[in-house]
C-alpha positions as CSV (number, residue, x, y, z in Angstrom):
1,X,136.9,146.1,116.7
2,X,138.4,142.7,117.5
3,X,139.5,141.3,121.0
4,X,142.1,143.8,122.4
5,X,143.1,140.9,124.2
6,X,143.4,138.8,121.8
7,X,143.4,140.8,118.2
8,X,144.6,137.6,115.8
9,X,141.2,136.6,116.4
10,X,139.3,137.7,113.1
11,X,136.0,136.5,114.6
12,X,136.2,137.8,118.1
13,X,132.7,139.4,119.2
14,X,133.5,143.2,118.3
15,X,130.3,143.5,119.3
16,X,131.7,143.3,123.2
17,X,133.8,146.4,122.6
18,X,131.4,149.0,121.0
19,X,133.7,152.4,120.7
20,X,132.7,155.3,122.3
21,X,132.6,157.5,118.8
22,X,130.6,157.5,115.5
23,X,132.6,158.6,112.3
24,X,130.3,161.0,109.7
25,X,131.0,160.3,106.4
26,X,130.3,161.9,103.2
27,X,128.7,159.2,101.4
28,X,129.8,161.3,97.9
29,X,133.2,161.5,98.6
30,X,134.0,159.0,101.1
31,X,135.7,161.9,103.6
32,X,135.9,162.0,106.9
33,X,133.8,164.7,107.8
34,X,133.4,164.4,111.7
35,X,133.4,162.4,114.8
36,X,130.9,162.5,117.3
37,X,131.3,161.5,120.8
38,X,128.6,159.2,121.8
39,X,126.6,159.5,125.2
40,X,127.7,156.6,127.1
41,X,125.8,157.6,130.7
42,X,122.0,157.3,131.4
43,X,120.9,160.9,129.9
44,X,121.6,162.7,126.4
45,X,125.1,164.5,128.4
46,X,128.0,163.8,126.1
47,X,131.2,163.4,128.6
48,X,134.5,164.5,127.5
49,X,136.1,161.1,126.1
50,X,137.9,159.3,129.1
51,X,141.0,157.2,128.9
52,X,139.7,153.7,127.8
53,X,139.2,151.0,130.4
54,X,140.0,147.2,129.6
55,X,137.4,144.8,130.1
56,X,137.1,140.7,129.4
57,X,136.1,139.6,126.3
58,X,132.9,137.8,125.8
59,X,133.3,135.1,122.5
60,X,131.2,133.2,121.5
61,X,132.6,130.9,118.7
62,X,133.1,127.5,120.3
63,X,137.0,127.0,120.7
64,X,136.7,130.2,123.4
65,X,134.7,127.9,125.6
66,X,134.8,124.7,127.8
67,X,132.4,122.8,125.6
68,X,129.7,120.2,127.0
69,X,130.9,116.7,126.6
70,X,127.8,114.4,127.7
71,X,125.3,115.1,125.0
72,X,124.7,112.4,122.9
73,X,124.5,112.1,119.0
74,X,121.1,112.7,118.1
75,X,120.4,111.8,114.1
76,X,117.7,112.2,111.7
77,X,117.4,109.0,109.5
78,X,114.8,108.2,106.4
79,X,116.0,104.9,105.4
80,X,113.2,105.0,102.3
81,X,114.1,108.5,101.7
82,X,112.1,111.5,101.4
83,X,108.5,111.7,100.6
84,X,108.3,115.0,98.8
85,X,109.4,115.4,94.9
86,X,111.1,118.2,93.5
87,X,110.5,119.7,89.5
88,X,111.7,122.5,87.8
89,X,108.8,124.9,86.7
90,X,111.5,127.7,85.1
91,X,115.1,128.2,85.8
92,X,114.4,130.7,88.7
93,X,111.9,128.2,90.5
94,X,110.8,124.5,91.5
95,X,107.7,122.7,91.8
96,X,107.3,120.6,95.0
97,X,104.5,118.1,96.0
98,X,104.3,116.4,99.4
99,X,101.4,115.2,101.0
100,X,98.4,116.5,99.2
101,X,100.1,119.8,98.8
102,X,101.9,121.7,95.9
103,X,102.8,124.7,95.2
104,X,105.9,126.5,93.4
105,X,108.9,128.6,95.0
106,X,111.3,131.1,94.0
107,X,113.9,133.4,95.6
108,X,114.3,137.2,94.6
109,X,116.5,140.2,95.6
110,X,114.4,141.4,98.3
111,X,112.1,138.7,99.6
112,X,114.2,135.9,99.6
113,X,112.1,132.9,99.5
114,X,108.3,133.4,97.6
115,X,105.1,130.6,97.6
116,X,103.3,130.8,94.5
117,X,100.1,128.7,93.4
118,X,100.1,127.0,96.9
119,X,96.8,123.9,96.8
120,X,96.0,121.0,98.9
121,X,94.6,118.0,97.3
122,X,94.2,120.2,93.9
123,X,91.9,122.8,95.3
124,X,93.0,126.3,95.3
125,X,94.6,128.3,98.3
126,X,96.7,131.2,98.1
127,X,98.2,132.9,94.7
128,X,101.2,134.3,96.7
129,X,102.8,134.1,99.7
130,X,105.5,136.1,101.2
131,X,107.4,138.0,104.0
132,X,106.8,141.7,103.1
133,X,109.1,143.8,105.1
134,X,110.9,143.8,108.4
135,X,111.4,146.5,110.4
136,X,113.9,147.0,113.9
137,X,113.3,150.1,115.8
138,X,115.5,151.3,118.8
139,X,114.1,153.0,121.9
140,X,117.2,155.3,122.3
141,X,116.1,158.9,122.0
142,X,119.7,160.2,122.4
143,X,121.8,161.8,119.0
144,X,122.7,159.6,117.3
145,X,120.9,157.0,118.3
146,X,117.3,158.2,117.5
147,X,117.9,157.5,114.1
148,X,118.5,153.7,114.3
149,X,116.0,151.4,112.7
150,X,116.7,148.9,110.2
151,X,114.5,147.9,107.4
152,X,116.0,144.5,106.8
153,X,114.2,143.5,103.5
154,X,113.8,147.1,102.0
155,X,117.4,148.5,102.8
156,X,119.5,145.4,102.9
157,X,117.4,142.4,101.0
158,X,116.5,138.9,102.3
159,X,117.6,137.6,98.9
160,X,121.1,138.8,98.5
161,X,121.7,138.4,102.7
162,X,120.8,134.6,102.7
163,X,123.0,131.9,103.9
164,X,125.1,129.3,102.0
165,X,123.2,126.3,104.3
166,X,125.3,123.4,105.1
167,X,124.6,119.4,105.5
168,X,124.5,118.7,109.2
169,X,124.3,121.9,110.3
170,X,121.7,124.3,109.2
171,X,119.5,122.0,108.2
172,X,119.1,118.4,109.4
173,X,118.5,115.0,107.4
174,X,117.7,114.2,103.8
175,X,118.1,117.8,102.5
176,X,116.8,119.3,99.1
177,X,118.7,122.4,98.5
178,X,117.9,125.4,96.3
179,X,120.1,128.1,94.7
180,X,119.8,131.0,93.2
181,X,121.2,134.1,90.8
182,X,121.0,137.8,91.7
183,X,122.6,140.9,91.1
184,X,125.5,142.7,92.9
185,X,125.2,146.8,93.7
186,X,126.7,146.9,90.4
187,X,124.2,144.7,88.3
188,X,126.9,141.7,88.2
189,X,125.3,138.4,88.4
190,X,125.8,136.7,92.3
191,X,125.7,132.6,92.3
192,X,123.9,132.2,95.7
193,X,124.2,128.3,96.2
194,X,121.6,126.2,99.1
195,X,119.9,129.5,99.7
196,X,116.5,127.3,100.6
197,X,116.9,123.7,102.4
198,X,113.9,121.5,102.0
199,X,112.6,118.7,104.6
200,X,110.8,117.0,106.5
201,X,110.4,116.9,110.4
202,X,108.8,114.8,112.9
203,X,106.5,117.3,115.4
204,X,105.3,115.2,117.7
205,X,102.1,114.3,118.0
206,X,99.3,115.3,115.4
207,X,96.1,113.4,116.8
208,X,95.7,110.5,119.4
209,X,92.3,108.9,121.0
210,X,91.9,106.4,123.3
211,X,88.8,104.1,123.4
212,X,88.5,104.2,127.1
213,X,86.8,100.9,127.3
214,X,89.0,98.7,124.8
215,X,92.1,100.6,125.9
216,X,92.9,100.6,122.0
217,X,94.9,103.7,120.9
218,X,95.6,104.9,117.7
219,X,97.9,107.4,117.6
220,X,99.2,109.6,114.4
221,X,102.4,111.7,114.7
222,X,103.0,115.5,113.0
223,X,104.7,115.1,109.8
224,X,105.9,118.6,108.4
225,X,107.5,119.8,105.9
226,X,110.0,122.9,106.0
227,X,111.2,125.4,103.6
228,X,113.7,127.1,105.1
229,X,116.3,130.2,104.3
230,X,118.3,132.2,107.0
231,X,119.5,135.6,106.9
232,X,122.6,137.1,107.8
233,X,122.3,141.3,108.7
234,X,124.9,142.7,109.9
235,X,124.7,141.2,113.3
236,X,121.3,139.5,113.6
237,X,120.4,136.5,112.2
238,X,116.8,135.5,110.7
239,X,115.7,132.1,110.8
240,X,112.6,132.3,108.0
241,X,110.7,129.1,107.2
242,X,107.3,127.4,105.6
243,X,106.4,124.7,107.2
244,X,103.1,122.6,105.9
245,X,101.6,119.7,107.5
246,X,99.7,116.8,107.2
247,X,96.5,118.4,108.4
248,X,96.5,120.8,105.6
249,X,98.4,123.6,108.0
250,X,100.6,126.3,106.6
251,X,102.4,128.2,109.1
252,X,105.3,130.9,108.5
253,X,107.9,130.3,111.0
254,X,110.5,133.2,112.2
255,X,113.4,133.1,114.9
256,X,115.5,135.5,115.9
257,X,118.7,135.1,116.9
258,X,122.6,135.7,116.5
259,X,124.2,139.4,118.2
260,X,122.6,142.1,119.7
261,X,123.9,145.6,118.3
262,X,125.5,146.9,121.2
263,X,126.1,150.7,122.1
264,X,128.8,151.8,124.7
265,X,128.1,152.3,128.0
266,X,130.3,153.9,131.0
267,X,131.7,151.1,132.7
268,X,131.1,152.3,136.1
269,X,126.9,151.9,135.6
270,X,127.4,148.2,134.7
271,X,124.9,148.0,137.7
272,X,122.6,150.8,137.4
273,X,119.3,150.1,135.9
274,X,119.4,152.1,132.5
275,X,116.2,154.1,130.9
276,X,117.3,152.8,127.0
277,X,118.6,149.1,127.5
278,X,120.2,146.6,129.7
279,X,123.9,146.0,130.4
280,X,124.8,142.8,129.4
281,X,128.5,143.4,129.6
282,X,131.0,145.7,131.3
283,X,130.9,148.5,128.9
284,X,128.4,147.3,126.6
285,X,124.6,148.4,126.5
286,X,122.0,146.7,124.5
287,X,119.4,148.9,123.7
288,X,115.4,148.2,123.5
289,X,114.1,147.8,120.5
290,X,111.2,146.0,118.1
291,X,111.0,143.5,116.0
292,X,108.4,143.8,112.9
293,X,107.3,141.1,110.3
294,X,104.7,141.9,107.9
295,X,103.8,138.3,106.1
296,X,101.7,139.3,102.6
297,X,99.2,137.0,101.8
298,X,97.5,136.9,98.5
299,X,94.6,134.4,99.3
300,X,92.7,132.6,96.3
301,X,90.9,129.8,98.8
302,X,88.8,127.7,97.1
303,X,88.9,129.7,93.7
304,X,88.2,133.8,93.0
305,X,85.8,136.1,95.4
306,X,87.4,135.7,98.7
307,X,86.2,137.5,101.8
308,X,87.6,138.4,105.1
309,X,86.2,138.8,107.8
310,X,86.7,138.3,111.3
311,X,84.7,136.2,114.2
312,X,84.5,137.2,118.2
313,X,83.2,134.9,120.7
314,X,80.5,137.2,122.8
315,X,78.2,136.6,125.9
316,X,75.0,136.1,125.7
317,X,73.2,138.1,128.0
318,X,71.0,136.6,130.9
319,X,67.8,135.9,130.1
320,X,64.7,133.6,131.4
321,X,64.0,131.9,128.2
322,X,67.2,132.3,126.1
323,X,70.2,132.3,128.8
324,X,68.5,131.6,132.4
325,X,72.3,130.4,133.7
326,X,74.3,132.9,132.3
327,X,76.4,130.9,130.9
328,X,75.7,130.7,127.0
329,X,78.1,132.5,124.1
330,X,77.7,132.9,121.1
331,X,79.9,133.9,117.6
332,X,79.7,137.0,116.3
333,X,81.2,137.9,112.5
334,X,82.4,140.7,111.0
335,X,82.9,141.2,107.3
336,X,85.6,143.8,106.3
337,X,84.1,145.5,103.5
338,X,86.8,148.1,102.9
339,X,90.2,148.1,103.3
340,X,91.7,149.0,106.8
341,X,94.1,148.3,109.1
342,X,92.6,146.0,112.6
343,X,93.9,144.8,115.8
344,X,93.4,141.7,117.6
345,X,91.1,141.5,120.6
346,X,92.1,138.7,123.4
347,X,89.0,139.9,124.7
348,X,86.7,138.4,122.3
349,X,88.5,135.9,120.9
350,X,88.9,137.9,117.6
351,X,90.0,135.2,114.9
352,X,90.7,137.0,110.6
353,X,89.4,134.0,108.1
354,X,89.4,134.3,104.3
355,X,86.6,132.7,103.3
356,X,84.8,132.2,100.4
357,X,81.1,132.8,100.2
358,X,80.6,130.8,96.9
359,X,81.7,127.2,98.0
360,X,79.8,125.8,101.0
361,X,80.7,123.3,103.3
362,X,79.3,120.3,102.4
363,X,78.2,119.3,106.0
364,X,77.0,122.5,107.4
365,X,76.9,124.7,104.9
366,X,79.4,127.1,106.1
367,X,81.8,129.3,103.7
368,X,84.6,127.6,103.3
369,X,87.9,129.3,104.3
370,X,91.2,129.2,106.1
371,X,91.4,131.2,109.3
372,X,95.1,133.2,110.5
373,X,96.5,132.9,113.8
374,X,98.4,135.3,114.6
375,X,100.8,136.1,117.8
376,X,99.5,138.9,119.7
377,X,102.3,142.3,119.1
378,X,102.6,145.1,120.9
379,X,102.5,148.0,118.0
380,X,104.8,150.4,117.3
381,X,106.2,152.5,120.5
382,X,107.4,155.6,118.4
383,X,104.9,158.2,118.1
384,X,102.8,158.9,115.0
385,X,104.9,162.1,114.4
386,X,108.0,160.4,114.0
387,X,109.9,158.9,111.9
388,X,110.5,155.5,113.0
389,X,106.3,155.3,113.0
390,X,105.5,157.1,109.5
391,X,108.3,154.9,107.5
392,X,107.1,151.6,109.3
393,X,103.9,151.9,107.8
394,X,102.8,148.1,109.2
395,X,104.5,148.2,112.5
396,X,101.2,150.2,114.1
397,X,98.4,147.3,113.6
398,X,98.5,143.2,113.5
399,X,96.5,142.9,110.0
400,X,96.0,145.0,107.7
401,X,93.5,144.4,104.4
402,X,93.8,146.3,101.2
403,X,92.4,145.8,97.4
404,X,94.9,144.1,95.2
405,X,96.8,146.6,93.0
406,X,99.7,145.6,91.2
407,X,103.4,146.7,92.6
408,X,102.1,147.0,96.1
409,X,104.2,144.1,97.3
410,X,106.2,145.5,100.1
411,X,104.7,146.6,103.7
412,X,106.8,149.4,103.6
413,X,107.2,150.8,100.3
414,X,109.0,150.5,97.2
415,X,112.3,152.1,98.8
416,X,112.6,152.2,102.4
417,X,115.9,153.8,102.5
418,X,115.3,157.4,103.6
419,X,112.1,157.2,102.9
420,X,109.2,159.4,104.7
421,X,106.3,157.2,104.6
422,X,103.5,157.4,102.6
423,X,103.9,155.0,100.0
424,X,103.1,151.4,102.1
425,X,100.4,149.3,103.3
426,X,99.0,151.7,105.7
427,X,98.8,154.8,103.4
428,X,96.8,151.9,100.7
429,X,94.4,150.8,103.6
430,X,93.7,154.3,104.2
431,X,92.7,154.6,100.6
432,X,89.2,152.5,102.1
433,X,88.7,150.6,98.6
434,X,86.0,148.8,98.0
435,X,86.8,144.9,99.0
436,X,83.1,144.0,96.9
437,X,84.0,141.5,94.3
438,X,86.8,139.9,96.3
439,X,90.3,140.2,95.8
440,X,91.7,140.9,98.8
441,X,95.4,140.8,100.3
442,X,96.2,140.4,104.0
443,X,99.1,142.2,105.6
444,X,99.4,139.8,108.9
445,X,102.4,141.8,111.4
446,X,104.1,139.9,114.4
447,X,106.9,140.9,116.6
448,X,108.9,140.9,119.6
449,X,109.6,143.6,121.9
450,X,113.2,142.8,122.6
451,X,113.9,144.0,125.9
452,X,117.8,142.5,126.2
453,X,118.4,139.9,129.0
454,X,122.6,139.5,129.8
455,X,121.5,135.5,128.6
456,X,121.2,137.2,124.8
457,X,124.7,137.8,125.3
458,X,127.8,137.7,123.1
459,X,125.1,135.4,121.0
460,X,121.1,134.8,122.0
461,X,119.4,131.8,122.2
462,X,116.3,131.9,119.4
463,X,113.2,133.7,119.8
464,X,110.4,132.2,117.8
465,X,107.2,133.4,116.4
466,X,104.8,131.4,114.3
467,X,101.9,132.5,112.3
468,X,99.5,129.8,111.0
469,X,97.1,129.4,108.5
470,X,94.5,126.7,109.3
471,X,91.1,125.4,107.5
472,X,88.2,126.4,108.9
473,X,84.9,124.4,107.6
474,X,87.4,123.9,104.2
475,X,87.3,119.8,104.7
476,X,84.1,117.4,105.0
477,X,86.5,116.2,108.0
478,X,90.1,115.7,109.5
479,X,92.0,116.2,106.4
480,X,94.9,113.9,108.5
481,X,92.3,110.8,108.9
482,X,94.6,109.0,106.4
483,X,98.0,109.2,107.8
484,X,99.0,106.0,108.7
485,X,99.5,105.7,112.4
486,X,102.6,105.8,114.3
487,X,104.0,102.2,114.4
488,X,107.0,101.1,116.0
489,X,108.6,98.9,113.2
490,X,108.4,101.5,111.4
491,X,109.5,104.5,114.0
492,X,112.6,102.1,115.3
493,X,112.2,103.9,119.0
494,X,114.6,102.5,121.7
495,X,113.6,101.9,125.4
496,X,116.4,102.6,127.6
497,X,115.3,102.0,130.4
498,X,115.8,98.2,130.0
499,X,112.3,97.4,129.8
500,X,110.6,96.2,126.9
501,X,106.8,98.5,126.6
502,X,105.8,96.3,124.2
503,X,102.2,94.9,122.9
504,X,101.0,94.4,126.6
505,X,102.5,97.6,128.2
506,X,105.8,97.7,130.5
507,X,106.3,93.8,132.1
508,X,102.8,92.9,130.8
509,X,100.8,94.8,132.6
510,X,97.2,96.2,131.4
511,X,97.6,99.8,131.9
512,X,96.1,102.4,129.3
513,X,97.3,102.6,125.8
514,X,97.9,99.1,125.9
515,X,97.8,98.6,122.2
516,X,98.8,101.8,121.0
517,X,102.3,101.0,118.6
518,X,102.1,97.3,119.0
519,X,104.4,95.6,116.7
520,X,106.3,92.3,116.7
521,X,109.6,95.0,116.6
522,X,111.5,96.9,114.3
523,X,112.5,96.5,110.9
């Protein structure tokens, strides 16, 4: 429904005038075969359908409002270029090297964007890298809302729902872009152009120490690069990235943003607290709802026979000899032997590494291994009888760990659409294979629990969530001790201030990090 107030207006925010009715159609033969008035007060009563009342619009495409006019031009310049290379493995995928790392990517239907063969300074990490399945389900219990929950990947596909990404806009700087070719519902080939931008970022800082007694500084700043695709569903937006740094970090990056999906609302309880959402507009209810991600990584760190396990920091208790202060801890570790799914315990610092037990550290001797942080998640709110819980079959624990089997790529299933569970990562976990021998996959799940604010509204600002995959004993030391260190003929930073903050700090003086970017200016 556009703008009643304005109905030339093709991209007025229909989601500010959600209609108080829900057409049944007969997916066979495309008839109309009812209409069902939707509750619109706080409880499953269905009022008779009252004359409509006008309300304002709410826009938010940016010649609707008074725009800001004092924020500077802010511009990402790399005068030498970039520092990552691009070669084509096949025609569906490219080779990329940067820093130490390479690995290959390709796009498909359902995934979008897919890591393949990912290693850092030619040592092995992970086979396959990927985001699984998402899953959005809504708290409403009222007909016919109960049913809502959108599997984003398995109903709809990341691939075929990407964006066309633009210079200047969705992606900032020297810009690689890939494309790619899929199929339509009807098996047509689909040109889908700049589906992935590649780049790099500045991040701020990545390590700094200061000798105290010198006052010498050497500072080295975050370089990272950044795969990234977005995804365009219905009203939501995804904002999916890899993003790999000079440390030999890989994280997988998600934001949420773009429309909420709105449900009517009687206009007179714009001010009444309601059970299922928030009013974030006269006549318009946002309802509560979760957001699931289930990342699938296929791990292959430091060659074949990987391990998980997970390690929890525990208290040593007092004792004369051993702990007479109390104050000693100590780390416990956990190796998963069979597949499962586990929760993470803030309690006990509770950290999932993949380690494996045939390469030692050369300086301690530790397994050498990548560890996953992971953003705690509240699980799944439906209960395990319905359906919302038994199709989501990874929206009920933060990691799940199963033997590798060929086809089980998808959190969720082969085919989430009307689907009753059964057939994803929960019901393989719950197989309890043997993980002896080592080849084991993770299934790492993060989320929100979007509980609306009226700032989400007509459009809301992004949420992110970050998952990160970190080395843990894998390096003899800081894999980033050879970055060059952040110099300002190089960085080109401007004082505005008036003052210069050169070589001997501001006017001269002798205060800390005297030394830190000196430089007789920039170049």
């Amino acid at each position: 429904m556009r703008d009643p107030g304005n109905p030339s207006e093709p991209d007025s925010c229909h989601y500010a005038f959600p209609l108080p009715i829900s057409p049944v159609i007969d997916p066979i033969t495309l008839e109309l075969v009812r209409i069902d008035i939707l509750p619109s007060g706080l409880d499953e009563k269905v009022e008779p359908l009252r004359p409509w009342q006008p309300v304002g619009p709410s826009e938010y495409i940016p010649e609707a409002q008074s725009l800001r006019t004092d924020l500077k031009a802010l511009r990402v310049v790399q005068p030498e270029g970039v520092s990552f290379t691009v070669e084509n493995f096949s025609e569906l995928g490219r080779l990329i090297r940067w820093q130490k790392w390479d690995f290959k990517v390709g796009f498909n239907q359902r995934e979008g964007m897919v890591l393949y063969d990912v290693h850092y300074d030619n040592r092995p990490l992970f086979y396959r890298l990927s985001l699984s399945d998402m899953c959005i389900p809504y708290a409403d219990p009222r007909s016919p809302f109960h049913r809502k929950a959108a599997f984003d990947l398995g109903d709809a596909g990341a691939g075929i729902m990407a964006n066309n990404l633009q210079l200047g806009c969705d992606c900032l700087g020297s810009i690689y872009y890939m494309g790619g070719v899929l199929a339509d519902s009807h098996g047509k080939p689909v040109d889908m152009p700049n589906v992935i931008c590649i780049h790099e970022q500045d991040a701020g800082i990545l390590w700094k120490h200061t000798n105290y007694r010198t006052n010498r500084a050497v500072v080295v700043r975050n370089r990272e690069l950044v795969l990234q695709t977005i995804l365009t569903v219905s009203n939501y937006e995804y904002i999916l990235s890899f993003v790999f740094n000079t440390a030999g970090d890989l994280a997988y990056e998600a934001r949420a943003t773009g429309i909420l999906s709105t449900q009517p609302v009687d206009v007179g309880l714009t001010k009444t607290p309601h059970p299922f959402g928030t009013v974030v507009h006269p006549g318009v209810l946002a309802g509560f709802h979760q957001h699931f991600f289930s990342l699938r990584i296929d791990p292959m760190v430091a060659g074949h026979g990987n391990t998980v396990v997970y390690d929890e920091a525990v208290a040593i208790p007092r004792d004369p000899k051993l702990n007479p202060h109390g104050v000693g801890y100590t780390v416990r570790r956990t190796e998963i032997g069979t597949s499962g799914g586990f929760d993470l315990d803030a309690n006990t610092n509770r950290t999932f590494k993949v380690i494996n037990p045939a390469v030692r550290n050369p300086v301690n001797g530790a397994a050498v291994g990548y560890k996953v942080m992971v953003p705690p998640m509240q699980p799944i709110l439906a209960d395990a009888d319905s359906f919302h819980h038994r199709r989501a079959e990874f929206a009920d624990r933060s990691v799940y760990v199963t033997r590798y089997a060929d086809g089980e790529l998808y959190a969720g299933g082969l085919y989430t659409n009307q689907s009753r569970g059964g057939a994803g990562v929960r019901s393989w976990a719950e197989r309890r294979d043997s993980l002896a021998g080592g080849d084991p996959v993770l299934w790492v799940q993060f989320g929100i629990n979007h509980i609306p604010r009226v700032e989400d509204f007509p459009v809301m600002p992004a949420e992110t969530l970050r998952v990160t995959l970190r080395p843990v004993n894998f390096f003899d030391r800081n894999p980033a001790i050879d970055v060059p260190p952040s110099r300002q003929e190089v960085n080109c930073s401007v004082s505005v201030d008036g003052n210069s903050h050169g070589p001997g700090g501001e006017e001269g003086g002798q205060g800390q990090n005297t030394a830190c970017c000196a430089s007789a200016g920039c170049t």
